[in-house]
ZAMARGU-4260 file (C-alpha; in steps of 0.2 Angstrom, whole numbers, plus 5000, padded with zeros to 4 digits):
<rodrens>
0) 5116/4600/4643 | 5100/4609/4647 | 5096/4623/4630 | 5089/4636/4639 | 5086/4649/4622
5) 5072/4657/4615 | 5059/4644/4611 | 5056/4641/4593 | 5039/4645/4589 | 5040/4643/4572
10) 5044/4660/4566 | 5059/4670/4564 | 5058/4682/4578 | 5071/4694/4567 | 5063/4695/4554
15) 5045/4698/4561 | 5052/4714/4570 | 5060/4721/4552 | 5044/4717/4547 | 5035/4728/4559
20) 5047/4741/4559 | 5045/4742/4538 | 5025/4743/4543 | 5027/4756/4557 | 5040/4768/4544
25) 5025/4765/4529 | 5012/4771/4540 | 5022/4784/4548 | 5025/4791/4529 | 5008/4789/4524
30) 5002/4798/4539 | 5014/4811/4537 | 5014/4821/4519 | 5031/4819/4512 | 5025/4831/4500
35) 5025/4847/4512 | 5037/4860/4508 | 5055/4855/4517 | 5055/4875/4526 | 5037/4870/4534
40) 5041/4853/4536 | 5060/4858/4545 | 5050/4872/4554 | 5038/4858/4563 | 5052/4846/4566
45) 5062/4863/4575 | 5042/4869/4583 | 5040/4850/4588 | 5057/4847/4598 | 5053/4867/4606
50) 5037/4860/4612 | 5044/4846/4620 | 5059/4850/4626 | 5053/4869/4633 | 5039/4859/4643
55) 5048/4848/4650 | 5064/4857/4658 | 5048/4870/4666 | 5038/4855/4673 | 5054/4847/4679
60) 5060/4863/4688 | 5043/4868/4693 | 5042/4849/4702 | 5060/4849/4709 | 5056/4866/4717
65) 5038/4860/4726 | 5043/4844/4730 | 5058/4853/4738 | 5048/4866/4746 | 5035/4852/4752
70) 5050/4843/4761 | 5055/4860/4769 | 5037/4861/4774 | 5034/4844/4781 | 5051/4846/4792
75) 5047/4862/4800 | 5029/4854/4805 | 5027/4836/4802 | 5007/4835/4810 | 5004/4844/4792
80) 5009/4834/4781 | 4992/4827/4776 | 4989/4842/4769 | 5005/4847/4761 | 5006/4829/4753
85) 4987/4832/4745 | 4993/4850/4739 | 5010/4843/4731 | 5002/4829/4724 | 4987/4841/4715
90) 5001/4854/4710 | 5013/4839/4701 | 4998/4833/4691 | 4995/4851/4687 | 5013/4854/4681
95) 5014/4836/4672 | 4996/4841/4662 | 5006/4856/4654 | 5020/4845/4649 | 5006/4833/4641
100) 5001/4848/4632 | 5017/4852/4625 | 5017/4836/4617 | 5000/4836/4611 | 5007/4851/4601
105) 5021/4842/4596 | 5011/4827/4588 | 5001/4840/4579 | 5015/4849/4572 | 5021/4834/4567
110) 5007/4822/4561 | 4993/4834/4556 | 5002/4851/4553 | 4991/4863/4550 | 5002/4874/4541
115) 5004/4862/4525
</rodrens>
């Protein structure tokens, strides 16, 4: 019968990724001052999950709206959509860029918090 398994290449694949995952939470901690005061420190994790979740649910009802009103657009006169494709597309980078933004301000609030 024909093993067709993980090939053995003489390492444990297990323990290599609890390994890395011990690595990751050490830097992680490092990185992050544990010794911060717990009402900043709870205050980032809250300001942090604001940051991203209040960007995301704008950009994605901002995107749903113009690539709905872009359809509409492009059915009512189809010889424009050129035009409304290159205006959607530059308006969907722009809403996207604010949702980078949020989490920008997440990563600081999270990893390099001022306020400690």
């Amino acid at each position: 019968m024909l093993d067709v398994g993980c090939p053995n290449f003489g390492f444990d694949a297990k323990s290599e990724i609890e390994n890395l995952k011990t690595k990751i939470v050490r830097f992680v901690l490092k990185v992050r001052k544990i010794n911060m005061d717990p009402l900043i420190s709870a205050a980032s994790v809250l300001g942090a999950g604001l940051a991203i979740g209040l960007g995301a649910i704008g950009a994605g009802v901002g995107q749903g709206t113009a690539a709905g009103q872009a359809v509409a657009g492009i059915a009512r006169q189809p010889e424009a959509e050129g035009k409304i494709r290159a205006t959607l597309l530059l308006t969907l980078a722009f809403m996207e860029s604010l949702t980078i933004y949020g989490l920008v301000i997440a990563l600081v609030l999270l990893f390099a918090n001022p306020f400690s």
